[in-house]
LUMROTOR-686272 format. One record per atom (N, C-alpha, C): x, y, z; residue in three letters; residue number from 1; atom name. Coordinates in nm, 2 decimals. Layout:
+--------+--------+--------+-----+-----+------+
|   east |  north |     up | res |   n | atom |
+--------+--------+--------+-----+-----+------+
|      X |      Y |      Z | Ala | NUM |   CA |
...
+--------+--------+--------+-----+-----+------+
//
This chain:
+--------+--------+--------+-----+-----+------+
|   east |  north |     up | res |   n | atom |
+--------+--------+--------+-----+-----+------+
|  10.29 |   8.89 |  12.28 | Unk |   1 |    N |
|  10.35 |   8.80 |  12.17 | Unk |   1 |   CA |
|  10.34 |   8.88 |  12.04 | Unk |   1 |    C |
|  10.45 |   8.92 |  11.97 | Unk |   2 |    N |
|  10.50 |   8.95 |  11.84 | Unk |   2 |   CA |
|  10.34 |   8.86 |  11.76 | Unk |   2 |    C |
|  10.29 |   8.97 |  11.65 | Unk |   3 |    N |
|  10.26 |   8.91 |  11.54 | Unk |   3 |   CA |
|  10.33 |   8.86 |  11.46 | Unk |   3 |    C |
|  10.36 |   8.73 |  11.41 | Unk |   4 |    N |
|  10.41 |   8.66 |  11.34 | Unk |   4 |   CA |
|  10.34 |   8.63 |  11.15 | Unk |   4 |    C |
|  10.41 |   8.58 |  11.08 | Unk |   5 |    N |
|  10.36 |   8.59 |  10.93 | Unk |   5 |   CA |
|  10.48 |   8.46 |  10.90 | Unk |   5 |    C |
|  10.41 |   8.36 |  10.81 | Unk |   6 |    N |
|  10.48 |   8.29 |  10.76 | Unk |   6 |   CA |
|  10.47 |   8.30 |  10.60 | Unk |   6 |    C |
|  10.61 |   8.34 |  10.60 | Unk |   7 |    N |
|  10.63 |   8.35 |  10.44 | Unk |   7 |   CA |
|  10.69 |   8.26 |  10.36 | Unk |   7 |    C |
|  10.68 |   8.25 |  10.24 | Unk |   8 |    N |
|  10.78 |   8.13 |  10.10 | Unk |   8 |   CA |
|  10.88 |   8.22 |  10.11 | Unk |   8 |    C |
|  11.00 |   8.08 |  10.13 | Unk |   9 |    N |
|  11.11 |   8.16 |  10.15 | Unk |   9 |   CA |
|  11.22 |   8.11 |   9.99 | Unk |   9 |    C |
|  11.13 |   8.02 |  10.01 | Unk |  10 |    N |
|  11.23 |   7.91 |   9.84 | Unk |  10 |   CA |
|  11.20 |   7.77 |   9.84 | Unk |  10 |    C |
|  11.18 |   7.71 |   9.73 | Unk |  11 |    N |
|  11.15 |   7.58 |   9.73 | Unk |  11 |   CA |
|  11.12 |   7.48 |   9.84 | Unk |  11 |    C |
|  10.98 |   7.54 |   9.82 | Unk |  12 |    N |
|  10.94 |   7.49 |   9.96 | Unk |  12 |   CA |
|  11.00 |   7.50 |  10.08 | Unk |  12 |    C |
|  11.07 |   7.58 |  10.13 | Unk |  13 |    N |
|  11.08 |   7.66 |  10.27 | Unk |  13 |   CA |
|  11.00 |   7.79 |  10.30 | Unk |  13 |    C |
|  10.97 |   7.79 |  10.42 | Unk |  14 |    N |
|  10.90 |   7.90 |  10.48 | Unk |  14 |   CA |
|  10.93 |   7.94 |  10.63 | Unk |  14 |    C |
|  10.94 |   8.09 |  10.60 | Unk |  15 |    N |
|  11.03 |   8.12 |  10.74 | Unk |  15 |   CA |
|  10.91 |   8.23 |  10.81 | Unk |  15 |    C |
|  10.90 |   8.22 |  10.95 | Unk |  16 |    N |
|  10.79 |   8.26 |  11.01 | Unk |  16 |   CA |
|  10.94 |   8.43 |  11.03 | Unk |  16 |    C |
|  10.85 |   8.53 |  10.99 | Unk |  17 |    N |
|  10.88 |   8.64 |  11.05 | Unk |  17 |   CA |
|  10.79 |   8.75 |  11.12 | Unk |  17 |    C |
|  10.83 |   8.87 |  11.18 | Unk |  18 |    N |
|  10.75 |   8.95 |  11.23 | Unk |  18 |   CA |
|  10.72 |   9.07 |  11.11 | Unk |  18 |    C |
|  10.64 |   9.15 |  11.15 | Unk |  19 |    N |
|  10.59 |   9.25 |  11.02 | Unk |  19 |   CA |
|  10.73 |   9.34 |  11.05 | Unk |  19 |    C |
|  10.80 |   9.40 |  11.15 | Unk |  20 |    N |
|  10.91 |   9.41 |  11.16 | Unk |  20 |   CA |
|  10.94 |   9.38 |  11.02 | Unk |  20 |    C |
|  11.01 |   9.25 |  11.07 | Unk |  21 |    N |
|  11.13 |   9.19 |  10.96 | Unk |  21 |   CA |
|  11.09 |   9.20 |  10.83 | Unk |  21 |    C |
|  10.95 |   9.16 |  10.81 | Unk |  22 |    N |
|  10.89 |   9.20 |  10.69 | Unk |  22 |   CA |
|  10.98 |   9.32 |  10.62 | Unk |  22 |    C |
|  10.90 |   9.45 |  10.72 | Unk |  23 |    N |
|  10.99 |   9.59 |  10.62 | Unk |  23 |   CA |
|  11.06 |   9.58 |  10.61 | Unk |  23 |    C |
|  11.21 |   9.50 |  10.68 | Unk |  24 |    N |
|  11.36 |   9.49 |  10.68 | Unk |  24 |   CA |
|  11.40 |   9.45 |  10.55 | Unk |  24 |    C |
|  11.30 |   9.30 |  10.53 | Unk |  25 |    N |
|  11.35 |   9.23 |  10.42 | Unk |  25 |   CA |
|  11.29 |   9.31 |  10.29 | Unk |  25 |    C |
|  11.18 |   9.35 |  10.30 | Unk |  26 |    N |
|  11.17 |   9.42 |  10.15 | Unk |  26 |   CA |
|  11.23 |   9.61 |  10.15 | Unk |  26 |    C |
|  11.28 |   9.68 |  10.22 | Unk |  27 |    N |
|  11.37 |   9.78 |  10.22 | Unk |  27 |   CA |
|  11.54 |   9.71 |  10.15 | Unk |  27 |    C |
|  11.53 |   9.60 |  10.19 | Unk |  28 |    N |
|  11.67 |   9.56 |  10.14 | Unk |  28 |   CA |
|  11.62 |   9.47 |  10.04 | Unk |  28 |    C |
|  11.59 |   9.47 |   9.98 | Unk |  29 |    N |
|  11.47 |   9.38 |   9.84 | Unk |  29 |   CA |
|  11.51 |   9.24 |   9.82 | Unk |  29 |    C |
|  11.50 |   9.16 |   9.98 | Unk |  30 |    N |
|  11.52 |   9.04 |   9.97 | Unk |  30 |   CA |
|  11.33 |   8.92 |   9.94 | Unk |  30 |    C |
|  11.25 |   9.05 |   9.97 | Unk |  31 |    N |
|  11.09 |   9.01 |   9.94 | Unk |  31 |   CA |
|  11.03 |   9.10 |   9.85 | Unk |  31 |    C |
|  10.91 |   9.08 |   9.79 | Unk |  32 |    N |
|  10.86 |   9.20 |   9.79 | Unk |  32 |   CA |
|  10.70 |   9.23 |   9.73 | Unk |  32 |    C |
|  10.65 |   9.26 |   9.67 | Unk |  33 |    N |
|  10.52 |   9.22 |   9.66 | Unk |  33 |   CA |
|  10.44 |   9.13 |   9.65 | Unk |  33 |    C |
|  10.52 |   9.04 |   9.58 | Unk |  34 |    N |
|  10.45 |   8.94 |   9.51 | Unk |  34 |   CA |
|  10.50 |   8.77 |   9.58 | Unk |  34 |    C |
|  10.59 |   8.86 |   9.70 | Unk |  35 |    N |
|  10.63 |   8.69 |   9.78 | Unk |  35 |   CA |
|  10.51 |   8.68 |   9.83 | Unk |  35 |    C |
|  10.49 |   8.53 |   9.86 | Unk |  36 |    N |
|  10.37 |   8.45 |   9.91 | Unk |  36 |   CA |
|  10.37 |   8.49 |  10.05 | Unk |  36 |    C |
|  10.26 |   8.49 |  10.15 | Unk |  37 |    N |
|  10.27 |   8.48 |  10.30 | Unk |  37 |   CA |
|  10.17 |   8.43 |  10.36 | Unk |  37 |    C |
|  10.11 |   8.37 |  10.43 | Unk |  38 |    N |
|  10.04 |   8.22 |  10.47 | Unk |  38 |   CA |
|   9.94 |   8.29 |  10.53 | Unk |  38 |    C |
|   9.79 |   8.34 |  10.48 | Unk |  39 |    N |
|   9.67 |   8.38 |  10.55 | Unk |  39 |   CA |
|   9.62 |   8.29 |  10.65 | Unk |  39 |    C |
|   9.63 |   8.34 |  10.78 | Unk |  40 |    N |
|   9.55 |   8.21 |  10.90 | Unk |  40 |   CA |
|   9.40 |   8.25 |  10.91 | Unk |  40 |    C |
|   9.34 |   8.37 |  10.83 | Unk |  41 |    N |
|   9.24 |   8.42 |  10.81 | Unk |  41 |   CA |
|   9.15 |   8.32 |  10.71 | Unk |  41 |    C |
|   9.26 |   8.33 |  10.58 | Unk |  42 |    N |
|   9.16 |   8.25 |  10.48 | Unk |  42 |   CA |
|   9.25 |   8.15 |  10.43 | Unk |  42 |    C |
|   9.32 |   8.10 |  10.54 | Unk |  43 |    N |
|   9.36 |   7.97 |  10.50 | Unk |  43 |   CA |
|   9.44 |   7.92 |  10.34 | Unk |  43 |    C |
|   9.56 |   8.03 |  10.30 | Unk |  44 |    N |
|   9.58 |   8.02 |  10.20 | Unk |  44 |   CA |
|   9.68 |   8.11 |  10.13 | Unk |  44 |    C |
|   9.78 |   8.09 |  10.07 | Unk |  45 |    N |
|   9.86 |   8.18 |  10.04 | Unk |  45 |   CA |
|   9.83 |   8.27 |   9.94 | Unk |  45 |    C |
|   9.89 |   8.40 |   9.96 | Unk |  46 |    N |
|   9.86 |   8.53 |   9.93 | Unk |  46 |   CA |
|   9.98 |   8.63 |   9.91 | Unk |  46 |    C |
|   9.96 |   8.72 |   9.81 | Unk |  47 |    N |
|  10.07 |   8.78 |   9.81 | Unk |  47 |   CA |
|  10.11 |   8.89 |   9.89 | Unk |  47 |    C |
|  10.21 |   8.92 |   9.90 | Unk |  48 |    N |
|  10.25 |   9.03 |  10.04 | Unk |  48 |   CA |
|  10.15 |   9.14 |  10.00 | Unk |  48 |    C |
|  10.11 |   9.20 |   9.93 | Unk |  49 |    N |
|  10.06 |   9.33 |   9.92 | Unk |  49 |   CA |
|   9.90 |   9.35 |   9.98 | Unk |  49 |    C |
|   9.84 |   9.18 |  10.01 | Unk |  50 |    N |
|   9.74 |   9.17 |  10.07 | Unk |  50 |   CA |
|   9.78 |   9.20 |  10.23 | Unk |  50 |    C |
|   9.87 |   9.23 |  10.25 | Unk |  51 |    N |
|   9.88 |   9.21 |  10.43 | Unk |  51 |   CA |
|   9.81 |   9.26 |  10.51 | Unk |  51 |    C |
|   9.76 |   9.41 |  10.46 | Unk |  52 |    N |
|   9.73 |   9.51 |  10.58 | Unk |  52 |   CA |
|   9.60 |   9.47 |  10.58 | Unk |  52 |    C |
|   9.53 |   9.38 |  10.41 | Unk |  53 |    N |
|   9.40 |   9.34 |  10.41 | Unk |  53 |   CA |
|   9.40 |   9.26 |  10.48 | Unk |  53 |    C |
|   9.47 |   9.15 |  10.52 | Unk |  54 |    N |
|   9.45 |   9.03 |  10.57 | Unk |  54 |   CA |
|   9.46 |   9.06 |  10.70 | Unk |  54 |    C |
|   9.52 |   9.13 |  10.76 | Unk |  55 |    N |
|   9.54 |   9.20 |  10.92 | Unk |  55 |   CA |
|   9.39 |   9.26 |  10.97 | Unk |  55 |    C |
|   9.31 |   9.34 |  10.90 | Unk |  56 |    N |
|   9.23 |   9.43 |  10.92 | Unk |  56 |   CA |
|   9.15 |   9.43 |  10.78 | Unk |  56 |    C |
|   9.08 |   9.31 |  10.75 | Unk |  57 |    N |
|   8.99 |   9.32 |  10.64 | Unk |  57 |   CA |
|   8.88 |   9.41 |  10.62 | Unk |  57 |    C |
|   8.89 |   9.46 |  10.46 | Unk |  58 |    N |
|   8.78 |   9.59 |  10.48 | Unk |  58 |   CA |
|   8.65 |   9.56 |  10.45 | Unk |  58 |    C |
|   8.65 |   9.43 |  10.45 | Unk |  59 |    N |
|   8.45 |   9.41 |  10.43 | Unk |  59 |   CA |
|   8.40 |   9.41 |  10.55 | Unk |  59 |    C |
|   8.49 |   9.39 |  10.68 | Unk |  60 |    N |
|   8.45 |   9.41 |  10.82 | Unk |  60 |   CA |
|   8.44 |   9.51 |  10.83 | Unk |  60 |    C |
|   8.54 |   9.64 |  10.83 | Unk |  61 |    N |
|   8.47 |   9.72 |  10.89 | Unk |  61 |   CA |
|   8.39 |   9.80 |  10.77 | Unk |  61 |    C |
|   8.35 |   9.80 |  10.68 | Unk |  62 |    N |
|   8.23 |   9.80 |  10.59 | Unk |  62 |   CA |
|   8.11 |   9.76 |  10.62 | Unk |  62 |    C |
|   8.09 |   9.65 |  10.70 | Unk |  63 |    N |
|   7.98 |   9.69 |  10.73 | Unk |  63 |   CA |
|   7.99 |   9.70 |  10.88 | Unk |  63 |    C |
|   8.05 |   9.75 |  10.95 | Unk |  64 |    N |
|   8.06 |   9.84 |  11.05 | Unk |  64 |   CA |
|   7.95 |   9.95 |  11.02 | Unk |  64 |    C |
|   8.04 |  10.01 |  10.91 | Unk |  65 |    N |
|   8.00 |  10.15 |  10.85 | Unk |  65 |   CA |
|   7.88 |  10.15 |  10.84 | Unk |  65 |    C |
|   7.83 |  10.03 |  10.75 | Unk |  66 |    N |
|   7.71 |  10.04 |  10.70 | Unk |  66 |   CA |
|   7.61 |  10.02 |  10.83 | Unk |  66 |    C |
|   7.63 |   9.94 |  10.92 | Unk |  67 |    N |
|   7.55 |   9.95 |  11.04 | Unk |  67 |   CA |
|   7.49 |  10.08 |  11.13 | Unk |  67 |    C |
|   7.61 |  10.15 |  11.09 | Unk |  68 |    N |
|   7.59 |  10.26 |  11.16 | Unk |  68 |   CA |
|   7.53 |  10.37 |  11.09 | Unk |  68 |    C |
|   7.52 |  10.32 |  10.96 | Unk |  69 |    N |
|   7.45 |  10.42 |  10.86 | Unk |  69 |   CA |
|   7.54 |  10.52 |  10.78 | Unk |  69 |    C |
|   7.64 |  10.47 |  10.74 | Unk |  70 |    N |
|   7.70 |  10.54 |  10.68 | Unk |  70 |   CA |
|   7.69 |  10.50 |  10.48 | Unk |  70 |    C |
|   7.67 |  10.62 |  10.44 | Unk |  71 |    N |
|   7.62 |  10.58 |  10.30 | Unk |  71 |   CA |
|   7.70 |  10.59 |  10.17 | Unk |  71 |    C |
|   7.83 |  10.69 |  10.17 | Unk |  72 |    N |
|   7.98 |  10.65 |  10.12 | Unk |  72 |   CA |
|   8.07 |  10.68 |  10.21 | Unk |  72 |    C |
|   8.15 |  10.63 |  10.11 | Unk |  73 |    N |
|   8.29 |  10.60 |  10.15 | Unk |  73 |   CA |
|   8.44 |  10.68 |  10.03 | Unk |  73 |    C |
|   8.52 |  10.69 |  10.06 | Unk |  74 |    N |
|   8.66 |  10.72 |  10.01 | Unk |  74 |   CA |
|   8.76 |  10.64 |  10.05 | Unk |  74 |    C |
|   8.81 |  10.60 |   9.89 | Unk |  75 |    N |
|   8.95 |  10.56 |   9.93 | Unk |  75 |   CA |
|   9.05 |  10.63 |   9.96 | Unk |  75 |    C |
|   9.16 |  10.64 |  10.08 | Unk |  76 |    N |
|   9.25 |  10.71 |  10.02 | Unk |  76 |   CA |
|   9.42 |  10.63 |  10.05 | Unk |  76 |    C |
|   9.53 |  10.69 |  10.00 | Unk |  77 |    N |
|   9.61 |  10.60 |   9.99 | Unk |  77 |   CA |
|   9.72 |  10.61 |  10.08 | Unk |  77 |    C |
|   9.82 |  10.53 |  10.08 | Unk |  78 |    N |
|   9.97 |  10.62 |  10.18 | Unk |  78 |   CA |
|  10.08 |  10.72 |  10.13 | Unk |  78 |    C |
|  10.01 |  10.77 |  10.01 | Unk |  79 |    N |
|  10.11 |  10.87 |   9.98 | Unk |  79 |   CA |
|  10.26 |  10.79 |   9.90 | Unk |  79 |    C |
|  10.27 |  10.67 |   9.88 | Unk |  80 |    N |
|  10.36 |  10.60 |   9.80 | Unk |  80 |   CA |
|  10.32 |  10.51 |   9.71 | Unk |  80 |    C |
|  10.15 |  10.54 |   9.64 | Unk |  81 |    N |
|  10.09 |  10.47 |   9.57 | Unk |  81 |   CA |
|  10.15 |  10.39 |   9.40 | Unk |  81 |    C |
|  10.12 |  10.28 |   9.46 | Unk |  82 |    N |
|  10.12 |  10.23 |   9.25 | Unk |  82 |   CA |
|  10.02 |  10.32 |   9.17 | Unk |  82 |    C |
|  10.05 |  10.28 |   9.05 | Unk |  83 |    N |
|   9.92 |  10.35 |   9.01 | Unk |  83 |   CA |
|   9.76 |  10.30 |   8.96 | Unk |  83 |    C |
|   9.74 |  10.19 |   8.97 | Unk |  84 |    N |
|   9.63 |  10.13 |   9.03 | Unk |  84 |   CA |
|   9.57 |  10.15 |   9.12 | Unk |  84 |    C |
|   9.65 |  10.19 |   9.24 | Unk |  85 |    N |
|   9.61 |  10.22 |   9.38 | Unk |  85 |   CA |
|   9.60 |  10.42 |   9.36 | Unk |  85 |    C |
|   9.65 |  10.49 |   9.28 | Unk |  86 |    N |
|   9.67 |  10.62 |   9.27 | Unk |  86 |   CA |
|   9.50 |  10.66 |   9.20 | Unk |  86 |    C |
|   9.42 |  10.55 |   9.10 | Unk |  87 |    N |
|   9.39 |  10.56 |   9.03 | Unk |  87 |   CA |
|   9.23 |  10.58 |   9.12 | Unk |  87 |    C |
|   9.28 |  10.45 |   9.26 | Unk |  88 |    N |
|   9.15 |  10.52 |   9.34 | Unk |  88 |   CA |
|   9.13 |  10.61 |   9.46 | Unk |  88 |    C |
|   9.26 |  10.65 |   9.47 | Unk |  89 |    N |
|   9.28 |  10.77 |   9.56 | Unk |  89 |   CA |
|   9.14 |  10.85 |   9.57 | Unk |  89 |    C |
|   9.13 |  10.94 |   9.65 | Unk |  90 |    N |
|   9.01 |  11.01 |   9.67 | Unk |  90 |   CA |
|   8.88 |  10.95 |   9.59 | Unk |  90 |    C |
|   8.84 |  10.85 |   9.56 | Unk |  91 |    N |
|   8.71 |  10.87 |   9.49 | Unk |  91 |   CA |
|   8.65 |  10.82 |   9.56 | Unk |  91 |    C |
|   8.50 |  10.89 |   9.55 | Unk |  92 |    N |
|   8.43 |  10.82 |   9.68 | Unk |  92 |   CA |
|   8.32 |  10.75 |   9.57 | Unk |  92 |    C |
|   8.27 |  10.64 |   9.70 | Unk |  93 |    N |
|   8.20 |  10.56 |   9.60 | Unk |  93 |   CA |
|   8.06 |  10.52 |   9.74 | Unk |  93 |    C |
|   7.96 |  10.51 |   9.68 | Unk |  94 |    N |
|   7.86 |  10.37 |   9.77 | Unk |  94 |   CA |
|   7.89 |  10.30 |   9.83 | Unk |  94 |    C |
|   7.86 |  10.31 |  10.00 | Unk |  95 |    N |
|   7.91 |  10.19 |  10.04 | Unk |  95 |   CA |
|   7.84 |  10.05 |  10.03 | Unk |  95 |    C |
|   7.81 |  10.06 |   9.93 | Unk |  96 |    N |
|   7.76 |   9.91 |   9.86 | Unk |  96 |   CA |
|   7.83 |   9.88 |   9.70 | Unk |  96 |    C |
|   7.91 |   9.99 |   9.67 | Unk |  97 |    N |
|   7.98 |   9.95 |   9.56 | Unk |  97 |   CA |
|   8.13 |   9.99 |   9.54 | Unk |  97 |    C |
|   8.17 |   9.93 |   9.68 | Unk |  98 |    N |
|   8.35 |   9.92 |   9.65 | Unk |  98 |   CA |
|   8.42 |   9.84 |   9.63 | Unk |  98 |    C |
|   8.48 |   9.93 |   9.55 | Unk |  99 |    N |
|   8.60 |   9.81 |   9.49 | Unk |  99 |   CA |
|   8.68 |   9.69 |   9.61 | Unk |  99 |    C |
|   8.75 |   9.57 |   9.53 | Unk | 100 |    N |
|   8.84 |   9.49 |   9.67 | Unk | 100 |   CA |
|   8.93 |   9.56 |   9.67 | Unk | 100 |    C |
|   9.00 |   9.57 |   9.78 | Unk | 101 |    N |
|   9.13 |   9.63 |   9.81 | Unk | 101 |   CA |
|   9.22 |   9.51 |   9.87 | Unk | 101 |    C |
|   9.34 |   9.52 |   9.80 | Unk | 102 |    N |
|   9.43 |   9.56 |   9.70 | Unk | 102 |   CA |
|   9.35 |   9.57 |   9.59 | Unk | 102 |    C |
|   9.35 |   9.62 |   9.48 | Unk | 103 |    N |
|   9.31 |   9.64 |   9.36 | Unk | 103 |   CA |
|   9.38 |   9.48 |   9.29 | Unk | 103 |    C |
|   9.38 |   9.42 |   9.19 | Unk | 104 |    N |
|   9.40 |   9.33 |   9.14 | Unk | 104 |   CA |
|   9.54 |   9.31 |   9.06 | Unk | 104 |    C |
|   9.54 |   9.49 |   9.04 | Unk | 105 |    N |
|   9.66 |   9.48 |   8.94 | Unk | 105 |   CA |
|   9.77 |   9.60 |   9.05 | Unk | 105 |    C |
|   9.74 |   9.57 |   9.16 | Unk | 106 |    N |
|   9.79 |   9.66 |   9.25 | Unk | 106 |   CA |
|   9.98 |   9.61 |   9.29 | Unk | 106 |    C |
|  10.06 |   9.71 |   9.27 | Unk | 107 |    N |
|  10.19 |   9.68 |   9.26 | Unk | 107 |   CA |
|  10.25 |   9.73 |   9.36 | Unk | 107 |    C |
|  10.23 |   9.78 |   9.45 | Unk | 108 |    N |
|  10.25 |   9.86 |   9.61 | Unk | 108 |   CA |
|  10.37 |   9.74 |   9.68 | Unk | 108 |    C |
|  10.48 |   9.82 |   9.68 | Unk | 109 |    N |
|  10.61 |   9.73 |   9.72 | Unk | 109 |   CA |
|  10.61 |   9.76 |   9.94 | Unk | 109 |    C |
|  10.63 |   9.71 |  10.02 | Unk | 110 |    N |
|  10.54 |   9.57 |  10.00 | Unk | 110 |   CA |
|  10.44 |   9.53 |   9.99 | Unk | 110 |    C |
|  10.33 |   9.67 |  10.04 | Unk | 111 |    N |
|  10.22 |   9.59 |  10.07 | Unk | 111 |   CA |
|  10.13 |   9.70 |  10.04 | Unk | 111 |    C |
|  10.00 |   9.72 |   9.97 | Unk | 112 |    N |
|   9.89 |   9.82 |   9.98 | Unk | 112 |   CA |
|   9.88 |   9.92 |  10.08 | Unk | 112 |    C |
|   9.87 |  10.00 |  10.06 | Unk | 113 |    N |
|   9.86 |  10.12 |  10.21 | Unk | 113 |   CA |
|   9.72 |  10.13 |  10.18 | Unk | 113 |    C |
|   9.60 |  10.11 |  10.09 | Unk | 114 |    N |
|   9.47 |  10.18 |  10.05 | Unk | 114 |   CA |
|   9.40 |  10.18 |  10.18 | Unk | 114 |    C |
|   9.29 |  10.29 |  10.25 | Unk | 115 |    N |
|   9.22 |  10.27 |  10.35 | Unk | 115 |   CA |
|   9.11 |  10.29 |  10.27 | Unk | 115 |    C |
|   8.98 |  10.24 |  10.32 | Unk | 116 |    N |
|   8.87 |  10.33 |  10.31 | Unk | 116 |   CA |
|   8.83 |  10.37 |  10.42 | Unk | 116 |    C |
|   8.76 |  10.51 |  10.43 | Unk | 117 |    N |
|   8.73 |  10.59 |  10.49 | Unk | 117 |   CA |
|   8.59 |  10.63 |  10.54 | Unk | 117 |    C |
|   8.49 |  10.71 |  10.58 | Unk | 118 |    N |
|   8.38 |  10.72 |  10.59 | Unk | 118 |   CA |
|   8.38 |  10.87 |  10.51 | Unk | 118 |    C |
|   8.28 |  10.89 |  10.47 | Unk | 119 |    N |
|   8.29 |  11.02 |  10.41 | Unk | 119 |   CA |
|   8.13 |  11.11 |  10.50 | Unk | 119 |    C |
|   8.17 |  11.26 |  10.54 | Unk | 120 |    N |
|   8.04 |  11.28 |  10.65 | Unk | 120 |   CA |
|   7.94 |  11.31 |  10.52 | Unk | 120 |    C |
|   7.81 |  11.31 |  10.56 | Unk | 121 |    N |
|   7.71 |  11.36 |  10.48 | Unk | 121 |   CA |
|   7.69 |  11.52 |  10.56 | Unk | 121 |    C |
|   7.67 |  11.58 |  10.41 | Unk | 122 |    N |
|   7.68 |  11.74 |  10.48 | Unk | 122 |   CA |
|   7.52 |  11.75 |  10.49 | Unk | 122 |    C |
|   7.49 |  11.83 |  10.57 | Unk | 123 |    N |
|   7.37 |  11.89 |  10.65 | Unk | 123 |   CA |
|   7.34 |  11.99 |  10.54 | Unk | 123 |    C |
|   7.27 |  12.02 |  10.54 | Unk | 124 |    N |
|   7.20 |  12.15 |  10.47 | Unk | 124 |   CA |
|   7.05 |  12.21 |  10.54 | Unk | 124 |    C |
+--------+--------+--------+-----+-----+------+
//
């Protein structure tokens, strides 16, 4: 079964699409960042650029990381960043002090690419 996304489509309509159609419709700029799409995670509408968060939340696997002892982390981005999102490209930070992703003022048409990453601790 297709993953499905219910999005605001206009005055109170909402049309269930696939992440497919998603790209379709914002390549042809019928959506686009800032359309609404219906979190079954947190129960609550959100704007598109949250998607890849909402699919694959990064406080989960953060503390993945941290379970396994991992002690930073790096952002890094898809190579078609806003600049909000450009702004945390490569930085590495504590994995007890990262930022949320999407960033707040994050403008990523349609949706945030930001990962975080593990960063190795070098031996010496």
């Amino acid at each position: 079964m297709e993953d499905r996304r219910w999005i605001w489509k206009n005055a109170g309509h909402t049309e269930s699409v696939t992440v497919q159609q998603l790209y379709y419709k914002a390549k042809h700029r019928r959506i686009n960042n800032q359309t609404p799409f219906w979190s079954e995670r947190l129960n609550q509408w959100l704007p598109l650029n949250h998607l890849l968060h909402d699919i694959s939340p990064d406080r989960e696997r953060l503390a993945k990381m941290r379970e396994s002892g991992i002690k930073y982390v790096k952002i890094t981005g898809s190579g078609d960043d806003c600049g909000a999102c450009r702004k945390l490209h490569h930085r590495i930070y504590s994995i007890d002090a990262v930022p949320e992703l999407p960033p707040s003022n994050c403008e990523c048409n349609p949706w945030c690419g930001c990962l975080i990453i593990a960063v190795p601790v070098e031996r010496g």
